[in-house]
C-alpha positions, 0 to 999 in steps of 0.5 A: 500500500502507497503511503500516500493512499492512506487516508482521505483526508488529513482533518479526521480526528482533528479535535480528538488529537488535540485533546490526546496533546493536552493530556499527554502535555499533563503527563509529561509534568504531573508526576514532577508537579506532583513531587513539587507540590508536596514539598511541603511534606517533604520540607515536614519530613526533611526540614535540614535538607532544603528538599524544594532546592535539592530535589530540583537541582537533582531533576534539572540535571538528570533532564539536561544531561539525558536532553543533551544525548537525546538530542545528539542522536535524535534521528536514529531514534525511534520516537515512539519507544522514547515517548513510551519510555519516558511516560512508563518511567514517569508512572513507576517513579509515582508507584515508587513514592507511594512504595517509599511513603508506605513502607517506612510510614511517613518517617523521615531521614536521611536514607528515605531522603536519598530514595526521593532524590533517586526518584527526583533523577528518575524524572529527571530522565523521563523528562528528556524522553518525553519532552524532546520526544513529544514537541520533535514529533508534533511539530512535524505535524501541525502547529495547533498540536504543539499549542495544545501540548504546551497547553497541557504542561501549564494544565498540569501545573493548574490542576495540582495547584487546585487540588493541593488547595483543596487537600489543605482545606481538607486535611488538617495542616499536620504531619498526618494531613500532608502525608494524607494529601501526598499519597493522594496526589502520588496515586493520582499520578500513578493512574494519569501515567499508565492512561498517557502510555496506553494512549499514546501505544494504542490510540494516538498512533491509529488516528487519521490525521496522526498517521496523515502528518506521519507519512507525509514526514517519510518523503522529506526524509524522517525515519523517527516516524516508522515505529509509530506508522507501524503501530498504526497499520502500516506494516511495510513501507515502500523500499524506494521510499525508505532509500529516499528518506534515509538519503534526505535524512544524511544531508541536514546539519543539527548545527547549521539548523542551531545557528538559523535559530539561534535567535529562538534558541537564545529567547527560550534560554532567558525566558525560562533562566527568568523564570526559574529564578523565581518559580517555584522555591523563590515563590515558597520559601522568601516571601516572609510571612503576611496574613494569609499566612502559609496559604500564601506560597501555594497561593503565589504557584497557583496563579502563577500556573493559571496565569501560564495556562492563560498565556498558552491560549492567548496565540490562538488569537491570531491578532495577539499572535507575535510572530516577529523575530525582533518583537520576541528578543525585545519582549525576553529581554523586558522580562529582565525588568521582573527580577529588579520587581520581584525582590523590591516587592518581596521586601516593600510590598505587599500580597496584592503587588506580588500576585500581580507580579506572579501573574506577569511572570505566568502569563509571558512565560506561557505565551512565549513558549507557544510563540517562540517554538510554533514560529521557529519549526514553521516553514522547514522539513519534517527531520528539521522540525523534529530536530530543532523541536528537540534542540529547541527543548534542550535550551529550555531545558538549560534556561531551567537549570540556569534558574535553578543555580541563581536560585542557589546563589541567592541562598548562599548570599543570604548565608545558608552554608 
């Protein structure tokens, strides 16, 4: 069978698909959105080991680390057992929580703080699978695909926001009730991640407009696309067609397409070393105390995750849609005003000025992200896309880590060691 001869039209499952991205975009962040916001709990069980910094430098290094490999043998790889990987690695790393809680009943220490810090690296790893992987292989397919992802990453960080509320207005704010509220989220995380593996190896990959863009991809040269055009019926490809992807796929350079963009590469960096620097633990733990009490930091994370959800949806409006490769480095370096903001409102102002600032800092974040990667893979191959969706990623994920160090350095001035 032509691949060309597939299916009729390219528009089936159009909405179906898109609610499959988002779902997939929460997976990729429920697990470690769970573990951030129980820190709480773990602040509870481990008060001399500064769990909210530890547990993301330790995340943001494995995920970088893992990106940097991924992304330097990303087209041989074979994308649909990354993605699997990676979200199968997220579910057992939720199960090991619940297993880690269980079995020594809530009790702190530094032999159940190692344990968390292992599972902290494990999504670390899992991250890099399933980010790079997702963003490579939507954006060789459309970029209403992408947003929707990205959509689900913010939605991911909204919903654990609200619940984590409701479980503290539930449960009693004691050891009991944090732990109670912890085995919660971590079991919730558990089911959300078996359903994303089941979905993306039984369902995503039969859809319609999923297998359209895919085989659309071979001609031009992807060979990340064959495993999942075989999960969705495509047994054997056409010889010639195999023999023109894998010659196409030999005449792109990862580091000419770098330096094309290197101008979305440098925007995604800062945007997100901006910020880090100050979401989550700079949000948790330097807001000094004010009248909603220990309320307020889970206040501050929850409009900071709404917000971000916002900005994710506002490109959907085409006339507020930035497209202009000068508009975006103007907008990522005026966020630079928010750092000078942030520590003069943390010491000067009150609740009001600071939530205002959080949701500044949520809603450019989610708009830039969606802004800068749609416009960046528009107009290239599909190898080129998947490519530079992954490069894309990688410098993201290094402006996280960046944050996560200033974070660091801020500590060490206030007198931490």
């Amino acid at each position: 069978m032509a691949i060309k001869n597939i299916m009729p039209t390219k528009f089936e499952g159009r909405y179906y698909a898109l609610l499959l991205c988002w779902l997939f975009g929460n997976g990729c962040l429920l697990a470690w959105n769970t573990m951030l916001t129980v820190v709480d709990y773990y602040a509870y069980m481990f008060p001399r080991y500064h769990p909210s910094r530890i547990l993301a430098i330790i995340y943001q290094s494995f995920a970088i680390g893992a990106l940097s490999v991924l992304v330097y043998k990303e087209a041989s790889l074979n994308t649909r057992r990354r993605n699997l990987f990676g979200y199968s690695l997220f579910a057992l790393g939720s199960l090991a929580l619940l297993v880690l809680d269980l079995s020594n009943s809530g009790r702190g220490g530094i032999g159940s703080f190692i344990g968390v810090c292992v599972i902290s690296a494990a999504f670390g790893l899992a991250d890099a699978h399933v980010l790079g992987g997702m963003i490579g292989d939507l954006s060789l397919m459309a970029p209403e695909f992408v947003q929707s992802f990205l959509a689900g990453l913010a939605s991911s960080g909204a919903l654990t926001s609200g619940l984590r509320l409701v479980t503290k207005a539930v449960f009693k704010n004691s050891r009991d009730g944090l732990r109670k509220g912890a085995m919660l989220f971590f079991a919730i995380s558990v089911v959300f991640e078996l359903v994303c593996v089941m979905l993306y190896a039984y369902v995503f990959p039969k859809l319609s407009i999923v297998k359209y863009y895919r085989a659309q991809a071979v001609p031009q040269g992807s060979t990340t696309v064959w495993g999942d055009l075989a999960a969705g019926g495509i047994q054997e490809l056409p010889r010639r067609q195999v023999e023109e992807a894998l010659e196409i796929s030999d005449r792109f350079s990862n580091k000419v397409l770098f330096l094309l963009n290197l101008d979305n590469a440098i925007n995604l960096f800062l945007v997100y070393l901006v910020t880090f620097r100050f979401f989550p633990r700079f949000l948790l733990e330097d807001m000094g105390k004010y009248s909603l009490g220990d309320w307020y930091p889970l206040v501050l994370i929850a409009v900071f995750n709404v917000s971000d959800l916002v900005g994710r949806y506002v490109p959907l409006v085409k006339k507020l849609k930035m497209e202009s490769g000068k508009g975006l480095m103007l907008t990522t370096f005026g966020r630079f005003w928010l750092v000078p903001a942030f520590y003069f409102t943390a010491t000067y102002g009150n609740e009001g000025w600071m939530i205002f600032l959080t949701s500044v800092l949520g809603l450019s974040n989610g708009y830039l992200t969606v802004c800068i990667l749609i416009s960046a893979t528009e107009g290239h191959l599909a190898p080129e896309q998947n490519a530079l969706g992954n490069m894309l990623v990688l410098c993201m994920s290094g402006g996280m880590f960046a944050g996560v160090i200033c974070d660091w350095i801020w500590l060490i001035g206030k007198g931490w060691w």
